[in-house]
C-alpha positions in Angstrom: 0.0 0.0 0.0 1.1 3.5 -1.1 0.9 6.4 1.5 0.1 9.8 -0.5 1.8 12.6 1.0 -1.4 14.6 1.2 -2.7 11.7 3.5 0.2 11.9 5.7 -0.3 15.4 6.2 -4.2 15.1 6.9 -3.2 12.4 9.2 -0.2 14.6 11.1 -2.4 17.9 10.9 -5.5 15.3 12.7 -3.1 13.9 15.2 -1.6 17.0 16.2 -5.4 18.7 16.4 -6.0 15.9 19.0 -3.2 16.4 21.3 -2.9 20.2 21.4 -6.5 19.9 22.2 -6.6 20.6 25.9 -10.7 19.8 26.6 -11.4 16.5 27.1 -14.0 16.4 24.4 -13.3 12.8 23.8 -16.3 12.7 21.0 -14.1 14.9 18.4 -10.6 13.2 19.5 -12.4 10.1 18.7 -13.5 11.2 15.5 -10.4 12.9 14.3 -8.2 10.0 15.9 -10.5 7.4 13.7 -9.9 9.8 10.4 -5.9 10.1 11.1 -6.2 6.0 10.8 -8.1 6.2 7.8 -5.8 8.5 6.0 -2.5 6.9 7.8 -2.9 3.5 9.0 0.6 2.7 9.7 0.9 4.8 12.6 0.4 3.3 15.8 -0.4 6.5 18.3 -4.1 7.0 17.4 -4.6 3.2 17.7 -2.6 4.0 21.6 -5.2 6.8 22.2 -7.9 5.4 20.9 -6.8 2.5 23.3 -7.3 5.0 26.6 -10.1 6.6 25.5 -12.2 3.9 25.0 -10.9 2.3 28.0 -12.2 5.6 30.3 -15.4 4.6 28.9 -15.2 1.2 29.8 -15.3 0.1 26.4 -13.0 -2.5 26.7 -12.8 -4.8 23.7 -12.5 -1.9 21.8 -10.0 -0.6 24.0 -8.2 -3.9 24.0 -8.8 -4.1 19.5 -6.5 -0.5 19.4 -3.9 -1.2 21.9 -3.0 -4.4 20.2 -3.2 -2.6 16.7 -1.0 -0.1 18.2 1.5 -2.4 20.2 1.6 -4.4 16.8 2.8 -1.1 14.7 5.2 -0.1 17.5 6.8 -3.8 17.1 6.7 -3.0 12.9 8.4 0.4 13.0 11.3 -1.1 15.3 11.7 -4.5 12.9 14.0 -4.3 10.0 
């Protein structure tokens, strides 16, 4: 799969959106986190924060789904 550069930056501008955010509207971080996947998907830090807040909800398979996705692309960026 082919990342466009246009999607990376969508992706980084969505991420960074999320973090800077300081309100804990966890609605629109989910939403932009979910969108960052969509136009990045191998980056695993909105699968991690996805992970927490899901798990503050007590959502916890879907917690559990985006921790391992994220653990998994962790383990693929540090593999040669």
């Amino acid at each position: 799969s082919i990342l466009l550069e246009e999607d990376e930056m969508k992706a980084r501008d969505l991420y960074w959106d999320t973090i800077c955010n300081k309100s804990e509207d966890f609605a629109t971080a989910e939403a932009q986190l979910l969108q960052c996947i969509v136009h990045n998907p191998f980056i695993a830090e909105p699968h991690l924060l996805l992970g927490q807040i899901f798990a503050s909800r007590g959502q916890y398979i879907d917690a559990a789904e985006h921790a391992r996705k994220g653990l998994a692309l962790l383990c693929d960026w540090g593999t040669p």
